[in-house]
C-alpha positions, 0 to 999 in steps of 0.5 A, spaced: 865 302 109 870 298 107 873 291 106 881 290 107 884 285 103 891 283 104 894 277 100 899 273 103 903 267 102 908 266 108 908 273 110 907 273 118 911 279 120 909 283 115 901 282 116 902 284 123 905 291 121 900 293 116 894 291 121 897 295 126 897 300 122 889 299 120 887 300 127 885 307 126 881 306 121 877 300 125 875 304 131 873 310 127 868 305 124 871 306 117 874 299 116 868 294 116 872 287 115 880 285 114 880 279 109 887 275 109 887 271 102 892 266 102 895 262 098 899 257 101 903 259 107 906 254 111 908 260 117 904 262 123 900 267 118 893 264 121 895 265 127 897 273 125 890 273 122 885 270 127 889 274 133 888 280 130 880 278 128 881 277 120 877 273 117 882 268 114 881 264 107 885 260 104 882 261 096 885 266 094 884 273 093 877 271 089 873 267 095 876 273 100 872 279 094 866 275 095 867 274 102 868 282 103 863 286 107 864 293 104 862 296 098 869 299 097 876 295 097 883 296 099 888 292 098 894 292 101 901 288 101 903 284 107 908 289 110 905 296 108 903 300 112 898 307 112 900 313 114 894 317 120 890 320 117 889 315 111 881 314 112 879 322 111 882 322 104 879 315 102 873 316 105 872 323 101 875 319 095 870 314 094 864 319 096 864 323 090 869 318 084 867 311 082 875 310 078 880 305 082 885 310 087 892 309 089 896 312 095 902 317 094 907 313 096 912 316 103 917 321 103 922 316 106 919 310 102 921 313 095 926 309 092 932 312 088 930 314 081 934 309 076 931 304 083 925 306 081 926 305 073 929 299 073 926 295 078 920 291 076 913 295 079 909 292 083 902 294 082 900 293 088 905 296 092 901 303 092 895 299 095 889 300 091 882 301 093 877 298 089 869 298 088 868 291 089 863 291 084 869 292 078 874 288 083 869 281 082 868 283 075 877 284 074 877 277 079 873 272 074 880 273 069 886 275 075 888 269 080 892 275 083 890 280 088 897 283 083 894 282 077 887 285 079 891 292 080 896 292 074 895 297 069 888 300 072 887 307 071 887 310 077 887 317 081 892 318 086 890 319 093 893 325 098 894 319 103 900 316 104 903 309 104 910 306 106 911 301 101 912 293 103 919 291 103 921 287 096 921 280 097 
């Protein structure tokens, strides 16, 4: 089973977007918690999150790791939103392999080449799941859930992923 976590800062509407989209994955048991990690928002994002049932902490993304339930991990970016049928490929994913894994990205959610080349990656937007064991370990040096993602070696996942909008 895996802990959701998801790091925000003033991000109410896209929290409410990607939650949706975890759904599935709760009733089918695969979700075990939702951690919304903040990091100062003045919007209704509490709101969101204790509507939803998400356990809100407000210091950043190492209290939320300590915090998680599950074994395994999966950061998302407020905003993004998985496909159905996410929950067989990550579940079969963490069954068999230890390494970091990343969605593939949707079909409709691929920027255009030269886009993609001379825009700044954001090493979360793909999501990232994670064993909580080398997140805790990733987390003692990083003070972001972005920078907890950037430059893992990963696997790529069959499941797919439509991207949060760029702030």
């Amino acid at each position: 089973m895996f802990s959701v976590l998801i790091e925000t800062r003033d991000d109410e509407e896209g929290l409410a977007r990607t939650l949706a989209s975890l759904i599935g994955g709760a009733v089918e048991g695969v979700v075990r918690d939702v951690i919304v990690c903040d990091t100062g928002s003045t919007d209704q994002t509490h709101r969101v999150a204790d509507h939803a049932g998400c356990h809100f902490v407000a210091g950043g993304i190492a209290a939320g790791i300590r915090q998680a339930k599950g074994d395994w991990l999966l950061f998302l970016e407020p905003g993004a939103r998985l496909s159905e049928g996410w929950t067989d490929d990550v579940v079969a994913h963490t069954a068999r392999q230890t390494m970091p894994a990343r969605f593939s990205r949707a079909r409709g959610s691929r920027a255009p080449f030269l886009s993609r080349v001379f825009s700044g990656n954001r090493a979360l937007a793909e999501g990232l799941v994670i064993s909580k064991r080398q997140a805790s370990s990733l987390a003692k040096s990083a003070r972001s859930a972005e920078a907890i993602a950037r430059g893992l070696a990963t696997k790529r996942l069959n499941a797919e992923i439509w991207m949060a909008p760029p702030k």
